[in-house]
KEKE-3310 file (N, C-alpha, C; in steps of 0.2 Angstrom, whole numbers, plus 5000, padded with zeros to 4 digits):
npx = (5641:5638:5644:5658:5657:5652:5662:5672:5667:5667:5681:5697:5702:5712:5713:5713:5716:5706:5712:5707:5692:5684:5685:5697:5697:5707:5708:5713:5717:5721:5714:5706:5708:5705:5697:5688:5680:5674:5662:5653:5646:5642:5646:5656:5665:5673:5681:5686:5694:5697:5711:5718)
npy = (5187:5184:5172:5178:5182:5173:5163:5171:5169:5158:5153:5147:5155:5166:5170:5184:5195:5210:5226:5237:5233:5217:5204:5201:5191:5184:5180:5171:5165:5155:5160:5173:5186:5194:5204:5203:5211:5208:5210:5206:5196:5205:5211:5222:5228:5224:5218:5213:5203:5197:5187:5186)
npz = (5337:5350:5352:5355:5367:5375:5373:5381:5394:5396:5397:5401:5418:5428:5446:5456:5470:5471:5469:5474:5480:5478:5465:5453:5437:5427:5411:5397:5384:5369:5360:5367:5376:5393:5406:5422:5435:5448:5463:5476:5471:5459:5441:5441:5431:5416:5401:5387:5372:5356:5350:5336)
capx = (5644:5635:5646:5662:5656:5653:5668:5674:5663:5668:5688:5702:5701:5714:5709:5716:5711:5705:5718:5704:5688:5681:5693:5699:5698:5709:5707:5720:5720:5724:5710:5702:5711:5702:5698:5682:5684:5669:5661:5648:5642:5638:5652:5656:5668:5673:5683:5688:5697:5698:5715:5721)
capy = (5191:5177:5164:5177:5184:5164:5161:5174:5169:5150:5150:5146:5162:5165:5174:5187:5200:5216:5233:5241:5229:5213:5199:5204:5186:5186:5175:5172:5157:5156:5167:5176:5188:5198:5204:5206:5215:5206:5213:5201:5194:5210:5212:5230:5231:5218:5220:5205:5206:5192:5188:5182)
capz = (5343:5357:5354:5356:5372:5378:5373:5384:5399:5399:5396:5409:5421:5433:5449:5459:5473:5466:5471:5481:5482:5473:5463:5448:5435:5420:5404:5394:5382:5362:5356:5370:5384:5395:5413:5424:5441:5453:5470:5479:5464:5454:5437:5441:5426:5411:5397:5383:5366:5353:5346:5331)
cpx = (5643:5642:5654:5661:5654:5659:5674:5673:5667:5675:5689:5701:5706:5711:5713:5713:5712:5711:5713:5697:5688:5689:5693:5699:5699:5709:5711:5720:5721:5720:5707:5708:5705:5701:5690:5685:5675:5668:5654:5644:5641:5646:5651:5662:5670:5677:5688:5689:5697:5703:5714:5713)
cpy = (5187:5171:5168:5180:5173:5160:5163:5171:5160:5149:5151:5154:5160:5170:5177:5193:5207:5221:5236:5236:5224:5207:5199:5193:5190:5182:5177:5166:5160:5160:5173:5179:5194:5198:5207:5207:5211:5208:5210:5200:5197:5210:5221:5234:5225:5220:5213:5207:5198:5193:5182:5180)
cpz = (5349:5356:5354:5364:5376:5379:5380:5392:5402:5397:5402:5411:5429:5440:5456:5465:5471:5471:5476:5482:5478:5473:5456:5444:5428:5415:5401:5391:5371:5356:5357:5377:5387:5402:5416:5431:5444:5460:5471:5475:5458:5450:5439:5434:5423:5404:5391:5375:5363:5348:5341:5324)
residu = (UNK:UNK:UNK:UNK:UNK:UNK:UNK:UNK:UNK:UNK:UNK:UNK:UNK:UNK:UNK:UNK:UNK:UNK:UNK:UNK:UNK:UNK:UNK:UNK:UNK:UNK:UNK:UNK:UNK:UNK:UNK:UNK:UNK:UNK:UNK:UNK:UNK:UNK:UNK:UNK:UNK:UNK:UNK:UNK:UNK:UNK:UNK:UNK:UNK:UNK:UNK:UNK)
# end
């Protein structure tokens, strides 16, 4: 389970400003999507799926 949350943590991440605070970064490559929402350092929500 560690090496798909790593997987997670260290892929391409686009990065965007959050709807109400923070910056939303999104991953997105050939096995891993997923989005974390960040507010002055702290992950205040995170969520990642492994395809295929």
């Amino acid at each position: 389970m560690l090496h798909r949350i790593r997987r997670f943590a260290q892929g391409p991440a686009a990065a965007n400003r959050g709807v109400g605070l923070g910056r939303e970064l999104h991953v997105n490559d050939r096995r891993t999507v997923g989005q974390v929402l960040v507010h002055n350092g702290a992950i205040l929500h995170a969520s990642g799926f492994m395809v295929g």
